[in-house]
SERO-769900 format. One line per field, with one value per residue (C-alpha): residue in one letter; residue number from 1; x, y, z. Coordinates in Angstrom, 2 decimals. Layout:
N
type	A:... $
seq	NUM:... $
X	X:... $
Y	Y:... $
Z	Z:... $
# end
This chain:
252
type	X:X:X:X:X:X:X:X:X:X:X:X:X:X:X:X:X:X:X:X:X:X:X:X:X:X:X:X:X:X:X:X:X:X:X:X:X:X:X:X:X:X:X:X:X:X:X:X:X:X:X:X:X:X:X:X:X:X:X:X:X:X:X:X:X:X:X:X:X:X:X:X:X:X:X:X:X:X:X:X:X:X:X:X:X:X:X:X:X:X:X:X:X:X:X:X:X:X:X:X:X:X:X:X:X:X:X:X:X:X:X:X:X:X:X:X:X:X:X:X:X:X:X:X:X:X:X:X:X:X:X:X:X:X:X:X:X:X:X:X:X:X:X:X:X:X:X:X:X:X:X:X:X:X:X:X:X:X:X:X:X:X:X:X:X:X:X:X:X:X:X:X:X:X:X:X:X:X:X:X:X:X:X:X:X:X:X:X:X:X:X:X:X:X:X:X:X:X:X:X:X:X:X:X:X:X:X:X:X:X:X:X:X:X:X:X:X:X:X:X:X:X:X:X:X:X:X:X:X:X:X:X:X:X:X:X:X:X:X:X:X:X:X:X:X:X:X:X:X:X:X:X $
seq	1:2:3:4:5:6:7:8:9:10:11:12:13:14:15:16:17:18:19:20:21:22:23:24:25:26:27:28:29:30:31:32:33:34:35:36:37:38:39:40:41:42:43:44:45:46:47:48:49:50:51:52:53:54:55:56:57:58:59:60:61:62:63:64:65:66:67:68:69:70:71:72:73:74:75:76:77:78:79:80:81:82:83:84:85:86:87:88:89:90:91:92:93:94:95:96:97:98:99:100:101:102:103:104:105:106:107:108:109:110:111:112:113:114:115:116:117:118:119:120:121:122:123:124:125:126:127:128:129:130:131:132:133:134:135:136:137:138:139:140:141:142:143:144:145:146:147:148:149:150:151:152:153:154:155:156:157:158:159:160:161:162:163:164:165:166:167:168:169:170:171:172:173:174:175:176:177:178:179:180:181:182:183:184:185:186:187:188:189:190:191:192:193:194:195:196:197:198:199:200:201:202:203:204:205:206:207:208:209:210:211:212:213:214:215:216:217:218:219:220:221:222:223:224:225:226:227:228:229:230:231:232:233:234:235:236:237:238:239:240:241:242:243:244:245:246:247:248:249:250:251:252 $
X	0.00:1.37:0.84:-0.42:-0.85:1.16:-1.52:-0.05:-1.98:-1.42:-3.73:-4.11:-6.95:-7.99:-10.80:-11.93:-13.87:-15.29:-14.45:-12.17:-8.64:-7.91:-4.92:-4.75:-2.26:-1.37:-0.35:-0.38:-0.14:0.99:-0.61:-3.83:-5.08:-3.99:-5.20:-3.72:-3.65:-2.08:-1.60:2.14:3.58:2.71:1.21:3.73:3.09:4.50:3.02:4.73:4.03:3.96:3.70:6.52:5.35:5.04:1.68:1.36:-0.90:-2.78:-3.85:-6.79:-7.99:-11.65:-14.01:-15.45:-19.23:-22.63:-25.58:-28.77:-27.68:-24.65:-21.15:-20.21:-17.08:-16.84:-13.44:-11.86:-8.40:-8.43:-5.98:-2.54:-0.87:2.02:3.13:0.11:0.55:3.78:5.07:6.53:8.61:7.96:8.46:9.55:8.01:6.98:6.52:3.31:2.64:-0.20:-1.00:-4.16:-4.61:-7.46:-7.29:-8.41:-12.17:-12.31:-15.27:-15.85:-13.46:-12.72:-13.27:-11.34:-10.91:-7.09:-8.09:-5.10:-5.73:-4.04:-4.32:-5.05:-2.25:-2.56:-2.37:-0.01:-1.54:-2.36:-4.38:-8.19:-9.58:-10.73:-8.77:-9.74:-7.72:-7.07:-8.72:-7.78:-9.28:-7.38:-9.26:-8.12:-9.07:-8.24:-9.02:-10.79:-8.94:-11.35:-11.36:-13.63:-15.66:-18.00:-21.78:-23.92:-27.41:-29.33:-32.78:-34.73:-37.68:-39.46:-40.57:-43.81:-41.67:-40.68:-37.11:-35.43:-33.89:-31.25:-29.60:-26.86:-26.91:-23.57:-24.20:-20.91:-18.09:-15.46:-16.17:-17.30:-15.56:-18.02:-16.30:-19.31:-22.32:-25.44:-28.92:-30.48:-33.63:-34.34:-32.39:-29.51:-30.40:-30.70:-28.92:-31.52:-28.98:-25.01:-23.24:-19.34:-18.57:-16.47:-17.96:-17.74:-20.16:-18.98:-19.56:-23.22:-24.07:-25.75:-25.53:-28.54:-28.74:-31.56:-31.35:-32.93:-32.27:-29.92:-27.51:-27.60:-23.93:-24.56:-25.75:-28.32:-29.66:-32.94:-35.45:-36.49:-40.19:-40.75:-42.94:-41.47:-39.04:-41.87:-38.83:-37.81:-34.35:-30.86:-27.81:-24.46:-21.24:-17.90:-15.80:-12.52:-13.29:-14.67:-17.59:-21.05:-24.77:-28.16:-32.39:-33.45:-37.58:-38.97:-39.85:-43.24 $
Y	0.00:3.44:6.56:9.30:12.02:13.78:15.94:17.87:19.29:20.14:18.78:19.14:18.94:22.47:22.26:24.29:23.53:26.70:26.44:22.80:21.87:20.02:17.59:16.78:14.95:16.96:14.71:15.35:12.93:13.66:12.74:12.88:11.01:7.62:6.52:3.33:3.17:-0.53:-3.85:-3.16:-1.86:0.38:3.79:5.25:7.88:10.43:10.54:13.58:14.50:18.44:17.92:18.10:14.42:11.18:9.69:6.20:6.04:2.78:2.31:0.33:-0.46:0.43:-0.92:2.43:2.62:4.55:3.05:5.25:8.14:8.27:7.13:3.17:2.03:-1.36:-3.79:-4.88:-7.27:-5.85:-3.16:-4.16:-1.27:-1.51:-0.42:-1.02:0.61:3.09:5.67:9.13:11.00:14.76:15.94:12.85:11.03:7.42:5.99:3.80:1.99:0.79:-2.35:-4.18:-7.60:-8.35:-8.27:-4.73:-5.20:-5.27:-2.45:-0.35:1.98:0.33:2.76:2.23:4.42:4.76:5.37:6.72:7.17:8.31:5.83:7.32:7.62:7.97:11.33:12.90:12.77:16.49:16.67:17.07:18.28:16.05:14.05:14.67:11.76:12.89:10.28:11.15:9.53:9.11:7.96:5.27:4.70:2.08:2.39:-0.69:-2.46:-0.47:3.42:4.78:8.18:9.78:10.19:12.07:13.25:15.08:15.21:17.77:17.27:18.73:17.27:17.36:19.00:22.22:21.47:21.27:18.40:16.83:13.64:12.88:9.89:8.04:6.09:5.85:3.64:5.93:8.97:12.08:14.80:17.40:20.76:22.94:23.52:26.23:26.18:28.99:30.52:29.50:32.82:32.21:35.79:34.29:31.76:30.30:28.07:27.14:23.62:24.56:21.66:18.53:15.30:12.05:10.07:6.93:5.00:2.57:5.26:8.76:11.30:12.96:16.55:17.79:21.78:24.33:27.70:26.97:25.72:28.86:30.45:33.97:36.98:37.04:33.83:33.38:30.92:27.81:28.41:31.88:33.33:32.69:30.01:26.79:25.97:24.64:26.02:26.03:24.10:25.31:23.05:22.50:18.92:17.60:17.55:21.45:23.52:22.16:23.59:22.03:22.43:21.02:20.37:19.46:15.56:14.50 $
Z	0.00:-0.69:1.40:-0.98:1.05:3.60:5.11:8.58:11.17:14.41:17.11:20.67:22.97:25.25:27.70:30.30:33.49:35.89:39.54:38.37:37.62:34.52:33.90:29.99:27.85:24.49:21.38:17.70:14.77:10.87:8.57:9.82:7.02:5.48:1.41:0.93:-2.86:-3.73:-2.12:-1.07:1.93:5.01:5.80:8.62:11.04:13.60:16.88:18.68:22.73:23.09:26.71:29.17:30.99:29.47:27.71:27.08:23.71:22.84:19.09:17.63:14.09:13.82:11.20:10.11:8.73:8.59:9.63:10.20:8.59:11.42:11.84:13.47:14.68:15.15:16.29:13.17:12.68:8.53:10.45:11.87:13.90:15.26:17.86:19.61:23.22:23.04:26.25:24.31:26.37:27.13:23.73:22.19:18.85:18.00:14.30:13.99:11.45:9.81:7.30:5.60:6.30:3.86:-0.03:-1.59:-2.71:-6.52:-6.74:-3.78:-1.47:1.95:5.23:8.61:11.12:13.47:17.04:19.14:22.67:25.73:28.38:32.05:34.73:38.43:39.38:41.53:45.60:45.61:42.14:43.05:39.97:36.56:34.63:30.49:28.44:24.82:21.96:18.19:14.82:11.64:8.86:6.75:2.99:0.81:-2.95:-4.65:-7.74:-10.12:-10.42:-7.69:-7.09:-5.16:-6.80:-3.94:-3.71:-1.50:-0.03:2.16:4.20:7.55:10.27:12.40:14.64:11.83:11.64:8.02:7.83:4.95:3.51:1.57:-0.09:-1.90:-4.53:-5.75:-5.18:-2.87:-0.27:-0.27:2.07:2.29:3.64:4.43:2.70:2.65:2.98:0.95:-0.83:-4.07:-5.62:-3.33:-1.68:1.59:3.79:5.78:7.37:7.64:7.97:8.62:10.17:7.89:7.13:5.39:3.61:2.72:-0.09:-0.06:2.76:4.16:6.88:7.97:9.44:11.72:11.11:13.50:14.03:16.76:14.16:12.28:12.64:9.87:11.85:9.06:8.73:8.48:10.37:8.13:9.28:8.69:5.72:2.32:3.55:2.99:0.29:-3.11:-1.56:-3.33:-2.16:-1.76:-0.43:-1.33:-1.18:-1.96:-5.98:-5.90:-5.14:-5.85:-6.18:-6.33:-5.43:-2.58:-2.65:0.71:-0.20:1.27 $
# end
């Protein structure tokens, strides 16, 4: 298998707790995203502790699927990572790497998911606040024999309840990594709503959002249930292949 990207990114985890210590590990991974493209080899990566005490990271290859319009994680031996526990130093690195165990499927991309996470020490005697452990998820891909894409489509509806809700269905053969997208009028005048966070659908699969006005992040966005706003309504998202527009009718 052959890594082919190198995607860096920095990530840590920040919380904050009124009236409550917090004692954290801080780790970061590169890439943070593995697309195994043949049958040879193995993905590598960097595990690096940007904190001054040691972490002892466990790793664990994750079947990775969507059932009900949501993401499922389930144990899976197609992964072998090694190491599989590992202590870093204060500000020391490990290599991990990961290979596939099962043939590449002739037709269809195959979805895993790398779960790195920091197992719990005891804490010191004097410590009497919480103790947050720090869990990370790589995604894994590996392309199918036969040339693979994405081929998504999308369906609104509302509930008895008023909220706008939406599907993405996948139809094709590989993922789709949806960056953001818009809810707007039919001219595109309007955002009635904003999606800014990233998300996968994988292939044979669909996410499902429930939008209210609580998820509306534009100072002018408008409610989905005001006058004028009973739909069609236009589209707008970009993925990893470019920008994309379509009309949404509320299905029955």
């Amino acid at each position: 298998m052959k890594l082919r990207k190198n995607i860096s990114a920095w990530v840590g985890l920040a919380a904050l707790l009124a009236l409550s210590p917090v004692s954290a590990g801080t780790f970061t991974i590169s890439p943070l995203r593995v697309d195994f493209a043949d049958a040879t080899g193995t993905a590598v990566l960097t595990v690096r502790n940007e904190d001054a005490r040691p972490v002892v990271v466990q790793t664990q290859g994750l079947a990775w699927s969507q059932e009900g319009g949501q993401d499922a994680l389930t144990p899976s031996r197609d992964l072998l990572v090694s190491p599989a526990v590992f202590t870093l130093p204060g500000g020391g690195s490990q290599l991990v790497r990961v290979a596939l165990r099962r043939s590449v499927d002739p037709a269809r991309e195959l979805t895993y998911r790398l779960l790195l996470q920091e197992v719990p020490q005891a804490a010191s005697p004097d410590f009497s606040g919480l103790q947050i452990v720090l869990r990370l998820s790589v995604p894994v891909f590996v392309e199918p024999l036969a040339p693979a894409s994405p081929q998504v489509a999308w369906v609104a509806a509302r509930g008895d309840d008023g909220k706008l809700s939406l599907s993405a269905r996948n139809d094709g053969s590989a993922h789709a990594r949806i960056h953001r997208f818009s809810v707007k009028t039919a001219d595109g005048a309007t955002t009635v709503l904003d999606q800014p966070e990233l998300a996968y659908v994988l292939p044979g699969a669909s996410r499902h959002w429930t939008l209210d006005d609580n998820n509306n992040t534009r100072p002018n966005a408008q409610s989905t249930t005001g006058p004028g706003m009973a739909g069609p309504y236009r589209l707008e998202g970009t993925t990893d292949v470019g920008s994309f527009v379509t009309e949404l009718t509320l299905a029955d």
